[in-house]
N, C-alpha and C positions, 0 to 999 in steps of 0.2 A: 662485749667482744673486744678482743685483745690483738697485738700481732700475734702475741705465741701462739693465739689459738683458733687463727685463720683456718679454715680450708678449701679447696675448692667443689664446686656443688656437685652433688651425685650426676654421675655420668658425664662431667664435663672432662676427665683426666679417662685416659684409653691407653690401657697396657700394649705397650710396643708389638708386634709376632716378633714370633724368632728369627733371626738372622741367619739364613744359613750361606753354608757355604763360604765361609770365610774363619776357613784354617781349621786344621784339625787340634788346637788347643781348644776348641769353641765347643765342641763335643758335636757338632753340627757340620763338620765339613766331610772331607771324602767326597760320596754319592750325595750330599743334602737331603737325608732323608729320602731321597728316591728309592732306594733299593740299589741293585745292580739289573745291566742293560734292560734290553724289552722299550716299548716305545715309549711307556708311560714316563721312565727317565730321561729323555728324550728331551730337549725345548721345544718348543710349539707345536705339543702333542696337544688333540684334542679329539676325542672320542666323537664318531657318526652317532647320532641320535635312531635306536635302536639296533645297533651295535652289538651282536652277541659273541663278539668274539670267534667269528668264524663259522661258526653256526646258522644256516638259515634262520635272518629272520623271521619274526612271528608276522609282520605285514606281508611276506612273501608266501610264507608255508599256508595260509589263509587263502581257500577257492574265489574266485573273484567271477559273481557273475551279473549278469543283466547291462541297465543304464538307468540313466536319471534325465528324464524330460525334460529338456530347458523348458519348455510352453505348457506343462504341466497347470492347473490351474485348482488350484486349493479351494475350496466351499466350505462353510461355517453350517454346519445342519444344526436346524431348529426345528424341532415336532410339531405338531398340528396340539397336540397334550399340553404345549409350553402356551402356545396362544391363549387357548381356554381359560389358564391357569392366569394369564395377563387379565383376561377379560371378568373373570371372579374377584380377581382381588379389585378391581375397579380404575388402575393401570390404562388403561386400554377402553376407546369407547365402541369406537366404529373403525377406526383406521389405524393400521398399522405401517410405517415406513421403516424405513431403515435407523431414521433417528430414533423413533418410539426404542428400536430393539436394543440402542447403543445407549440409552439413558437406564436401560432395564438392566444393562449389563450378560445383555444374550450375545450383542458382539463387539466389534472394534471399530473403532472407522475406518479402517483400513480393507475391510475384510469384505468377502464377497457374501452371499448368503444365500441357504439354498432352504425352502423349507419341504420338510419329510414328513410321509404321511402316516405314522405313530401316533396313535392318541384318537382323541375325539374329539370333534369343534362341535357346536350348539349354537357360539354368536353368529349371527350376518357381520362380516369382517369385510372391507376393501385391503388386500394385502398387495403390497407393491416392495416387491426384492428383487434380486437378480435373477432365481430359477425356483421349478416348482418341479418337485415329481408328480408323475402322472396320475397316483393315486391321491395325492394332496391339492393339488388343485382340481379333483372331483369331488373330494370332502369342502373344501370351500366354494363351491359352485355350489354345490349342492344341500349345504346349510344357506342359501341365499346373499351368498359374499362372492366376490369379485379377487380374480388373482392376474395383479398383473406384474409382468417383466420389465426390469427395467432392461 
């Protein structure tokens, strides 16, 4: 390595923009590449965000209906099929809680959980979650398990 054959590292040197607007020897003055008038030549033009130029927006031309429940309450459903399925592979002995269901990856800890009555149980289970449909907690009654509310 020499001086004459210094250089600077890739991407350290950044081509200048053009300069507009100073003088028409520059090839760049007049309008500065604006064009002529209209807003967008304009200084401290900045375009509404969905903006069509006069045209009805598409969030506006769009039918708007119903609402949205703030107290809405979201449930994680799990089938009575999934249980089984825990209790086969050997997962699962007698008791199912919420933790058993979050290490299995059926839900979150954050989540509520509801279990659905799809499928078929066979083991005697104690299940303890937030909710139980009515047909699911008579399949578990009724294989000799216990379903309770938290």
């Amino acid at each position: 390595m020499d001086l004459n054959n210094l250089k600077p590292a890739d991407g350290a040197v950044h081509r200048e923009g053009k300069r507009v607007g100073r003088g028409e020897g520059s090839g760049k003055g007049g309008t500065s590449t604006r064009g002529h008038k209209g807003a967008k030549s304009r200084s401290g033009y900045s375009k509404k965000i969905g903006f069509e130029g006069g045209q009805m927006p598409l969030q506006r031309r769009v039918p708007k209906f119903g609402f949205t429940n703030i107290n809405r309450k979201e449930y994680t459903g799990i089938n009575l099929g999934k249980l089984q399925e825990l209790v086969d592979k050997g997962t699962v002995k007698s008791e199912v809680t919420l933790e058993t269901l979050i290490e299995n990856g059926l839900a979150h800890k954050n989540d509520l959980v509801k279990i659905l009555g799809d499928g078929e149980l066979k083991a005697s289970l104690k299940v303890s979650v937030h909710k139980f449909t009515a047909s699911a907690k008579a399949a578990i009654e009724s294989a000799g398990g216990e379903a309770i509310s938290l």
